[in-house]
Predicted model as a PDB file, atoms N, CA, C, CB and O in Angstrom, pLDDT in the B-factor column:
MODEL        1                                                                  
ATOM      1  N   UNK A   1     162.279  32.259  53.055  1.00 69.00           N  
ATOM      2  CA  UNK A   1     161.475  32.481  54.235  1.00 69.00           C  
ATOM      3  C   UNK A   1     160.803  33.844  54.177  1.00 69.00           C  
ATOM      4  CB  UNK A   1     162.325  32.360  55.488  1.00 69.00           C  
ATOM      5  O   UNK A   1     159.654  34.125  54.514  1.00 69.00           O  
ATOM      6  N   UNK A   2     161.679  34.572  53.719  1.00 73.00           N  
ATOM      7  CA  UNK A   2     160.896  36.523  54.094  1.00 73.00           C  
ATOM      8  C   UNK A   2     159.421  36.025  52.666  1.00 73.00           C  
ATOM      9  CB  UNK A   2     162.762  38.875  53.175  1.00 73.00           C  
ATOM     10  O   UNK A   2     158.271  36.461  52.686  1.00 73.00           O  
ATOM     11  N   UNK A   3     159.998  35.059  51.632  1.00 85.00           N  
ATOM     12  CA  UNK A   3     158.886  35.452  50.678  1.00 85.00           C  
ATOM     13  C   UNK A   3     157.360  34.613  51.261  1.00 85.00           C  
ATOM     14  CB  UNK A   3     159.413  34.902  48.928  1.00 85.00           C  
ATOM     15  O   UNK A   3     156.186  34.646  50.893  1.00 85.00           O  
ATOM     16  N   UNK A   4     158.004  33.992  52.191  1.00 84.00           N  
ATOM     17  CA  UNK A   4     156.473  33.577  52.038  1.00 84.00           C  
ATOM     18  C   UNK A   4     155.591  33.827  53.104  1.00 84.00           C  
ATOM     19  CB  UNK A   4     156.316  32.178  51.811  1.00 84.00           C  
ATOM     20  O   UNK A   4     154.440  33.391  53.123  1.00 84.00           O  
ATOM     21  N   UNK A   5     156.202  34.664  54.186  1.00 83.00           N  
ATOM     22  CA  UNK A   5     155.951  35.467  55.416  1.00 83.00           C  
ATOM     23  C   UNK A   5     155.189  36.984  54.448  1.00 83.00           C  
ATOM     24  CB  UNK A   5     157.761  35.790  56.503  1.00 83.00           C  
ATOM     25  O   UNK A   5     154.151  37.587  54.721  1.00 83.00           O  
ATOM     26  N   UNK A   6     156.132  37.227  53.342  1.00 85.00           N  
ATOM     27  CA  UNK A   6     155.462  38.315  52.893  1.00 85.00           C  
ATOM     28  C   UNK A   6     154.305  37.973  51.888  1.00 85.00           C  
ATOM     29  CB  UNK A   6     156.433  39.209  52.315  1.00 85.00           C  
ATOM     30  O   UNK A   6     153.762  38.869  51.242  1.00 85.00           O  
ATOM     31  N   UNK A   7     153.947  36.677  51.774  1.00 89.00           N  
ATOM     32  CA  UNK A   7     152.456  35.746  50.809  1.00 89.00           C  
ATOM     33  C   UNK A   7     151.435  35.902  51.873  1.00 89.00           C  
ATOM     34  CB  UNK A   7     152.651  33.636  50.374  1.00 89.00           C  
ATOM     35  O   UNK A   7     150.278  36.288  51.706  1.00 89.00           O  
ATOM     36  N   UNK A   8     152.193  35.438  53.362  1.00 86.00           N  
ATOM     37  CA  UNK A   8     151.213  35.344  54.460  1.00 86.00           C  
ATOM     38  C   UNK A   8     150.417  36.802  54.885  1.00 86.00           C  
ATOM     39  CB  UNK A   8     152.043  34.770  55.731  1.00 86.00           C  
ATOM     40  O   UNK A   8     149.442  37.006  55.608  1.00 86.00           O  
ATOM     41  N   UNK A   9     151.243  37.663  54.141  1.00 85.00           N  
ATOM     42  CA  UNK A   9     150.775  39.020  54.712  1.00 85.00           C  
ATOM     43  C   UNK A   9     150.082  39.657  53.280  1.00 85.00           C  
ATOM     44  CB  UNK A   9     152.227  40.069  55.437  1.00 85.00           C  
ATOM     45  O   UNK A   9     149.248  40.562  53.274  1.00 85.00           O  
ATOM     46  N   UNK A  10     150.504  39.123  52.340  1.00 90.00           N  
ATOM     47  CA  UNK A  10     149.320  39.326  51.411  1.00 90.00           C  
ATOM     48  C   UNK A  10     148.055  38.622  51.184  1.00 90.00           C  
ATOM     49  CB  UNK A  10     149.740  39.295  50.370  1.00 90.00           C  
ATOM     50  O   UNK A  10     147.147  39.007  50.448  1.00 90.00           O  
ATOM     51  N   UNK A  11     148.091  37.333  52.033  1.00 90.00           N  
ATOM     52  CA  UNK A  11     147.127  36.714  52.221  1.00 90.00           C  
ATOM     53  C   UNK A  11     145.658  37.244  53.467  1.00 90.00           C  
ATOM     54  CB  UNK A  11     147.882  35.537  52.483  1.00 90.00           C  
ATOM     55  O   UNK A  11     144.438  37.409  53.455  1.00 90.00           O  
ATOM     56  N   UNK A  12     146.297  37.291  53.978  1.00 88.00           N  
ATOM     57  CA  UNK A  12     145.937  37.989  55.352  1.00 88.00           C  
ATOM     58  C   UNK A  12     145.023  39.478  55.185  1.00 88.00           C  
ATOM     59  CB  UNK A  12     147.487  38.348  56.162  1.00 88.00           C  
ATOM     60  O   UNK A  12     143.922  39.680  55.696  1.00 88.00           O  
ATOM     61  N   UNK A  13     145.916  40.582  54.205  1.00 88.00           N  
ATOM     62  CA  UNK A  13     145.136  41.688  53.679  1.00 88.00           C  
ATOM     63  C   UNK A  13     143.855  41.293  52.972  1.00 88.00           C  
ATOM     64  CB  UNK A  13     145.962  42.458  52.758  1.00 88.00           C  
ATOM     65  O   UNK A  13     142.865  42.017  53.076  1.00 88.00           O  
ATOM     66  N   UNK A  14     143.823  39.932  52.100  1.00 90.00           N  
ATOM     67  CA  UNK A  14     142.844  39.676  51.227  1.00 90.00           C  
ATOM     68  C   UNK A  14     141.623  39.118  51.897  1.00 90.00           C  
ATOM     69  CB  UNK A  14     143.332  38.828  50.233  1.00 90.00           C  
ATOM     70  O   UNK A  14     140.436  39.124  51.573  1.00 90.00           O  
ATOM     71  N   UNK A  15     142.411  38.530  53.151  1.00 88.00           N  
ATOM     72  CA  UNK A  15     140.951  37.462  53.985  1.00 88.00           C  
ATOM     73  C   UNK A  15     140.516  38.848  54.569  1.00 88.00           C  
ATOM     74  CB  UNK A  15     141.394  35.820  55.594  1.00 88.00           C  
ATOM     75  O   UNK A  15     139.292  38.973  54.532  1.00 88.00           O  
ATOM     76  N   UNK A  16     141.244  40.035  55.151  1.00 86.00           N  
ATOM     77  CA  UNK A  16     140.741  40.961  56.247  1.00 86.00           C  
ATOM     78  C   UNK A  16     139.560  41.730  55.008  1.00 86.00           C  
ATOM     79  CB  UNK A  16     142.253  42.187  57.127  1.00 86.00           C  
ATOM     80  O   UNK A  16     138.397  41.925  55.361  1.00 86.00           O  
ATOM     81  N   UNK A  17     140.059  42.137  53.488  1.00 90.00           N  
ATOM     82  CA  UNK A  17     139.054  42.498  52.229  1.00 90.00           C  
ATOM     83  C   UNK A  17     137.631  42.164  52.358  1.00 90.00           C  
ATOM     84  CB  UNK A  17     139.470  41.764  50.951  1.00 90.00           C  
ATOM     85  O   UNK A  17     136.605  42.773  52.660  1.00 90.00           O  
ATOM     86  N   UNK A  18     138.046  40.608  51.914  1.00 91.00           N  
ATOM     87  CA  UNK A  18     137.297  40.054  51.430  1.00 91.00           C  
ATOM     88  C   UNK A  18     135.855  38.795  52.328  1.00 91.00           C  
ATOM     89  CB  UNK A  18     138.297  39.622  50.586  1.00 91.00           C  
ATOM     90  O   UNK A  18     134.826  38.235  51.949  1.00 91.00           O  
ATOM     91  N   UNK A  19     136.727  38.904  53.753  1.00 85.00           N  
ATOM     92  CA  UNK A  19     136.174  37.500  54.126  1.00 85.00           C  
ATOM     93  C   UNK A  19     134.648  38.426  55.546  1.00 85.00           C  
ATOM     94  CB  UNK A  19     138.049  36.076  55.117  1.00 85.00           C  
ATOM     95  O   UNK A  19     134.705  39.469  56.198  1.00 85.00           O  
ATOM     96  N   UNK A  20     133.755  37.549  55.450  1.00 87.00           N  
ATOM     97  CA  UNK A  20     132.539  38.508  56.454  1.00 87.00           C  
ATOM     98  C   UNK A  20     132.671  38.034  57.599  1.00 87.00           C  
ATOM     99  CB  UNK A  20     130.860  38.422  56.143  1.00 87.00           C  
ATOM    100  O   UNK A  20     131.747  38.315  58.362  1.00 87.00           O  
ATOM    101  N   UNK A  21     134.050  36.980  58.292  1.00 88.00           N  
ATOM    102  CA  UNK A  21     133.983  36.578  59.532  1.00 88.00           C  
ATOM    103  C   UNK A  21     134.987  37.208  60.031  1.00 88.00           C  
ATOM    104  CB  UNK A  21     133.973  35.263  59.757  1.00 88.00           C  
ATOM    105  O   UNK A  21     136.162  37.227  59.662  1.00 88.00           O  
ATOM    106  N   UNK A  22     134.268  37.924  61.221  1.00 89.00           N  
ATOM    107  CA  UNK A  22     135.693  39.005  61.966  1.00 89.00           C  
ATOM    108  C   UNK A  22     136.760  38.188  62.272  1.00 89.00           C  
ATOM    109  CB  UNK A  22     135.378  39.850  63.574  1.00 89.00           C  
ATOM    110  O   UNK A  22     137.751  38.093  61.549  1.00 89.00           O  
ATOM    111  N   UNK A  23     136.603  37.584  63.328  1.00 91.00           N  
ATOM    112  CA  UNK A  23     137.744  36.322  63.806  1.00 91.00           C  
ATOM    113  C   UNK A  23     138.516  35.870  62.554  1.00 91.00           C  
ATOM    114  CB  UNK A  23     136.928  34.803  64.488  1.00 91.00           C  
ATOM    115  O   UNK A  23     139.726  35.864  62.781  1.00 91.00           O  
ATOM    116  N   UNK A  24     138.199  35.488  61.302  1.00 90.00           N  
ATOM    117  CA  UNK A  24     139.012  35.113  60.267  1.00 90.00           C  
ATOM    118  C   UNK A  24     140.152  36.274  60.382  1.00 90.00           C  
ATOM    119  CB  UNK A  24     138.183  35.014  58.819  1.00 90.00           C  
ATOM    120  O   UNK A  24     141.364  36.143  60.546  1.00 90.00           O  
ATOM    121  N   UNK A  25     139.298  37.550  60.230  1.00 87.00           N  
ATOM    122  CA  UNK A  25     140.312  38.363  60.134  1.00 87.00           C  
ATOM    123  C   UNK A  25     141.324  38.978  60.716  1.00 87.00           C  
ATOM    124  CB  UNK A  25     140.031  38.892  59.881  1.00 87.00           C  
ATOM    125  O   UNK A  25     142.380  39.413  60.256  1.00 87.00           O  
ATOM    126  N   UNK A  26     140.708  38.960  62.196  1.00 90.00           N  
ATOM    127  CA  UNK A  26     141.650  39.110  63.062  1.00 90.00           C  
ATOM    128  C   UNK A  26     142.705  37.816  63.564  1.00 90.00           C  
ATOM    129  CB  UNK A  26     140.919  39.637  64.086  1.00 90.00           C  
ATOM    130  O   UNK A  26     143.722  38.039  64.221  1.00 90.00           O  
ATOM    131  N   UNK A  27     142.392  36.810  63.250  1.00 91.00           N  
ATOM    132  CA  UNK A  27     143.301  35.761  63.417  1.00 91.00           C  
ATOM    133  C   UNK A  27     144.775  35.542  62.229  1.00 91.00           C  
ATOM    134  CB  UNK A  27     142.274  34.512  63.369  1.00 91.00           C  
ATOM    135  O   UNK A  27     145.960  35.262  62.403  1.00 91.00           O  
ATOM    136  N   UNK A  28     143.892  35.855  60.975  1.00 88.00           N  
ATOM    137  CA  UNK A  28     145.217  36.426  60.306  1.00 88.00           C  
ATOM    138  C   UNK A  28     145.991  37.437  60.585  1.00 88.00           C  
ATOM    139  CB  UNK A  28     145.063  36.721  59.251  1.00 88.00           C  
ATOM    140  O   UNK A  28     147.189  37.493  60.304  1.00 88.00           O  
ATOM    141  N   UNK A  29     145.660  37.875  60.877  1.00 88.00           N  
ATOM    142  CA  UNK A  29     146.372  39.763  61.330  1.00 88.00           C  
ATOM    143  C   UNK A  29     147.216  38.859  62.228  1.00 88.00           C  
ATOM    144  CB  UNK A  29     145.094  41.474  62.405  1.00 88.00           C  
ATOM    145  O   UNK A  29     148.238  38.521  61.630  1.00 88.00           O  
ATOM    146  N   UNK A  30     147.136  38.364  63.436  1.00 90.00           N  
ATOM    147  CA  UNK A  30     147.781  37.977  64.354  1.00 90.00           C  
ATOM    148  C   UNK A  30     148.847  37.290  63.338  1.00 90.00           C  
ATOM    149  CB  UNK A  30     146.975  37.177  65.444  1.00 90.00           C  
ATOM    150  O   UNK A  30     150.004  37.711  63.368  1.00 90.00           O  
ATOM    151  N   UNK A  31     148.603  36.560  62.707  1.00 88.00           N  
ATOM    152  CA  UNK A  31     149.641  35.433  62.576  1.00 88.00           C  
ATOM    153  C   UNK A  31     150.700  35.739  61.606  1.00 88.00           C  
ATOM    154  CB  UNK A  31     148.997  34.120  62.145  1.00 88.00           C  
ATOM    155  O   UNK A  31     151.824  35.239  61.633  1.00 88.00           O  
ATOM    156  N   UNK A  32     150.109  36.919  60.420  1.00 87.00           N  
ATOM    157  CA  UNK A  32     151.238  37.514  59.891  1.00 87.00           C  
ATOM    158  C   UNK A  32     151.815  38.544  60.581  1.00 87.00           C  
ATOM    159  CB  UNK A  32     151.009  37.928  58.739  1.00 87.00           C  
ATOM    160  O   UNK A  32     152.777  39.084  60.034  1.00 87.00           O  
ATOM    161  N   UNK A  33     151.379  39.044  61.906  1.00 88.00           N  
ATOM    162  CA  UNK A  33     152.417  40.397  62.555  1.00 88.00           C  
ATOM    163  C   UNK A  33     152.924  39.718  63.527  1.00 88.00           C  
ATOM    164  CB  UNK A  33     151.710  41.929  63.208  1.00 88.00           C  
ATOM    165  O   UNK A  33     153.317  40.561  64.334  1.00 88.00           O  
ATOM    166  N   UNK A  34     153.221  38.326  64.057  1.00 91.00           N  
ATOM    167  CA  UNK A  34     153.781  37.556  64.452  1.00 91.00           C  
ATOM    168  C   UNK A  34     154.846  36.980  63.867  1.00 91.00           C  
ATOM    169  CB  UNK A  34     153.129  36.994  64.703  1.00 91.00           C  
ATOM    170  O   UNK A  34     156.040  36.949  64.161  1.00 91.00           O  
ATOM    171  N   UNK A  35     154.311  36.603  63.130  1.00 88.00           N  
ATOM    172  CA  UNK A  35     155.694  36.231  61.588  1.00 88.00           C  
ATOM    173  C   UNK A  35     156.603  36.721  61.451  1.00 88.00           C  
ATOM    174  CB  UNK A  35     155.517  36.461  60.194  1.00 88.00           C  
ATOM    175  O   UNK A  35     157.725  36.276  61.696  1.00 88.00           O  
ATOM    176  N   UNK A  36     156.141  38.368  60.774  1.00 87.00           N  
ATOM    177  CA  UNK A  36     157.087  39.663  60.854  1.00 87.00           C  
ATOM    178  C   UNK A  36     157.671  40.253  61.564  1.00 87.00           C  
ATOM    179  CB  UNK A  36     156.801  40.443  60.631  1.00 87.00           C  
ATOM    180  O   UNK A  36     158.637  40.906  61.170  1.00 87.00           O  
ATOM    181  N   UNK A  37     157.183  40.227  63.238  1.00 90.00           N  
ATOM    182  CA  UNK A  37     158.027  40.218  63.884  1.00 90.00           C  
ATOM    183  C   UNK A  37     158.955  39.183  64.618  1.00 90.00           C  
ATOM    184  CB  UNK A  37     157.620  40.784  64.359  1.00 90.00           C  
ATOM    185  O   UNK A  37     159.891  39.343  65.402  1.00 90.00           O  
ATOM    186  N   UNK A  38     158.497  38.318  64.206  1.00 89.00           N  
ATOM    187  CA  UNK A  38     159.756  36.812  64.437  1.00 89.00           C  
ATOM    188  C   UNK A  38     160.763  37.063  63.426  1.00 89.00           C  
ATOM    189  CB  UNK A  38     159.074  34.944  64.046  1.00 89.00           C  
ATOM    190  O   UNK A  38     161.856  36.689  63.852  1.00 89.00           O  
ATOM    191  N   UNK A  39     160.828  37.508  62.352  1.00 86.00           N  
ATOM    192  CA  UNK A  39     161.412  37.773  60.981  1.00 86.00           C  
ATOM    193  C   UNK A  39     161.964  38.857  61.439  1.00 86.00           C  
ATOM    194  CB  UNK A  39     160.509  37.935  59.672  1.00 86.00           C  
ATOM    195  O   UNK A  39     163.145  38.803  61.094  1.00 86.00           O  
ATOM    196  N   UNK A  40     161.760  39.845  62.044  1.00 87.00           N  
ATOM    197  CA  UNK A  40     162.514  41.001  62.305  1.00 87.00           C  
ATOM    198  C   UNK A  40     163.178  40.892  63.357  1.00 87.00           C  
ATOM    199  CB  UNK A  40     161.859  42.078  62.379  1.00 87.00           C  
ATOM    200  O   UNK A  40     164.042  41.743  63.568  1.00 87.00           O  
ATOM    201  N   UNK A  41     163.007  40.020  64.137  1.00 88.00           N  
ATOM    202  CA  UNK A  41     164.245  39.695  65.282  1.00 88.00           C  
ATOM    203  C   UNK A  41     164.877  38.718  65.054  1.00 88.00           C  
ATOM    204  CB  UNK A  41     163.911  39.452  66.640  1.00 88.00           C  
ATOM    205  O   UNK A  41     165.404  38.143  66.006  1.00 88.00           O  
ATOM    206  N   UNK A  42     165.055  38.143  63.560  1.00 85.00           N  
ATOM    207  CA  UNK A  42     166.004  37.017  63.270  1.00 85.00           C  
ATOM    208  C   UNK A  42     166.942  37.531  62.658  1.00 85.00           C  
ATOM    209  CB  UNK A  42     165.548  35.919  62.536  1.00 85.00           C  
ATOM    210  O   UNK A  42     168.091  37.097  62.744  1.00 85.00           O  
ATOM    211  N   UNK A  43     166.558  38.677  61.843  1.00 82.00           N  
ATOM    212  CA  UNK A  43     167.339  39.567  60.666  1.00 82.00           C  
ATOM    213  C   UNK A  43     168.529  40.524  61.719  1.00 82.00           C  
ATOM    214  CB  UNK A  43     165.937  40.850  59.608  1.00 82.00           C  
ATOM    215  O   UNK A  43     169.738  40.512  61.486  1.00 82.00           O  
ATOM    216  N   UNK A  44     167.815  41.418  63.028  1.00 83.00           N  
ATOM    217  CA  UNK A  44     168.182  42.323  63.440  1.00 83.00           C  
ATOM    218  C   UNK A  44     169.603  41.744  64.483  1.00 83.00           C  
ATOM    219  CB  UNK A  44     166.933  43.033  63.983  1.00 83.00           C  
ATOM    220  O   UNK A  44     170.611  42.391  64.767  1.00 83.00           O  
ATOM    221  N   UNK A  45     169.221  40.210  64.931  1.00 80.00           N  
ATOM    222  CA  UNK A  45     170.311  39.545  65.377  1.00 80.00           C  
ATOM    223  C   UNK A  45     171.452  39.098  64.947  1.00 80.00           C  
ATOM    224  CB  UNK A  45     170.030  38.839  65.704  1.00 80.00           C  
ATOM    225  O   UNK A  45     172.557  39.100  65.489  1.00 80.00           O  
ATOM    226  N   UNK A  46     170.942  38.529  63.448  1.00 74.00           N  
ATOM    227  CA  UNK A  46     172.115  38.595  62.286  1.00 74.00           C  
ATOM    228  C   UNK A  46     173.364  38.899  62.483  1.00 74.00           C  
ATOM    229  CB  UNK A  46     171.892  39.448  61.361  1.00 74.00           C  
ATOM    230  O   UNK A  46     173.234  39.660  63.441  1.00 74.00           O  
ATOM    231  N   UNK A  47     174.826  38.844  62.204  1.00 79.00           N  
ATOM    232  CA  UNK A  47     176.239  39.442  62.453  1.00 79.00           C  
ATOM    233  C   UNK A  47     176.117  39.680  61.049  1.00 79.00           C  
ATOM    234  CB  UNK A  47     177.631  38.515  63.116  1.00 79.00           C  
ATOM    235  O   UNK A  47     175.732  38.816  60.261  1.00 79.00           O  
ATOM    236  N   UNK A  48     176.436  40.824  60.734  1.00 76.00           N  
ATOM    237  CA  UNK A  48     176.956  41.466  59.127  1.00 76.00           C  
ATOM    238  C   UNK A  48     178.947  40.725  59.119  1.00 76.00           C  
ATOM    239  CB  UNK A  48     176.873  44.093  59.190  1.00 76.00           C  
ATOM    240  O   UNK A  48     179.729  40.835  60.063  1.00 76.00           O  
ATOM    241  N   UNK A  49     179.195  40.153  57.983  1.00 82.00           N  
ATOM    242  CA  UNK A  49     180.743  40.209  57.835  1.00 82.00           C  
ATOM    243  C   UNK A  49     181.521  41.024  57.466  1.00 82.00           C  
ATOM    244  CB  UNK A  49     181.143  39.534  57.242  1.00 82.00           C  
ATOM    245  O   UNK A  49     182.427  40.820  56.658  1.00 82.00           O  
ATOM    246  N   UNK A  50     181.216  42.243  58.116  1.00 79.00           N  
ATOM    247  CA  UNK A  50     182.191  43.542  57.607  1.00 79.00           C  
ATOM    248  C   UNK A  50     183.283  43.426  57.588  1.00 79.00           C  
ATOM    249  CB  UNK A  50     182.204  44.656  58.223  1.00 79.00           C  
ATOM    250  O   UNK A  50     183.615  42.873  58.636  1.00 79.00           O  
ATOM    251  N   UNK A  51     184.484  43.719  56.706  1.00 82.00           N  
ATOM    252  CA  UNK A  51     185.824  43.673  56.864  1.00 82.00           C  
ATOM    253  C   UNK A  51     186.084  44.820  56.431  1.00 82.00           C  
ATOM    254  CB  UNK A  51     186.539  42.664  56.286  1.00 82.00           C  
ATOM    255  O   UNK A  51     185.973  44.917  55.209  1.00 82.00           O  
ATOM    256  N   UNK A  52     186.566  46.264  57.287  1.00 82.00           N  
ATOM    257  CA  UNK A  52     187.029  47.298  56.880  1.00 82.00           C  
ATOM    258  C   UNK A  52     188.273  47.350  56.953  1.00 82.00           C  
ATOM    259  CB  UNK A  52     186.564  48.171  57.346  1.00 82.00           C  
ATOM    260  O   UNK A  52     188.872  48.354  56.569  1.00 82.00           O  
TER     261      UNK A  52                                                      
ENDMDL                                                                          
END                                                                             
């Protein structure tokens, strides 16, 4: 899952590069810093199995 959230966000840099329609670009932006932060509140909820 993180790898292809982190494809979506290399994808996303390349359309914002490369592509001449603003909305393309800003619609990616949205959808990979949406991602990442869905991804960062799945990780941060997580229980670690520490046994000290």
């Amino acid at each position: 899952m993180d790898t292809i959230i982190f494809g979506l966000i290399l994808a996303s840099v390349l359309i914002i590069i490369f592509s001449q329609k603003r909305w393309l670009a800003v619609l990616s932006f949205g959808v990979a810093a949406i991602s990442s932060l869905l991804l960062f509140l799945h990780h941060v909820t997580s229980v670690l199995p520490l046994e000290f």
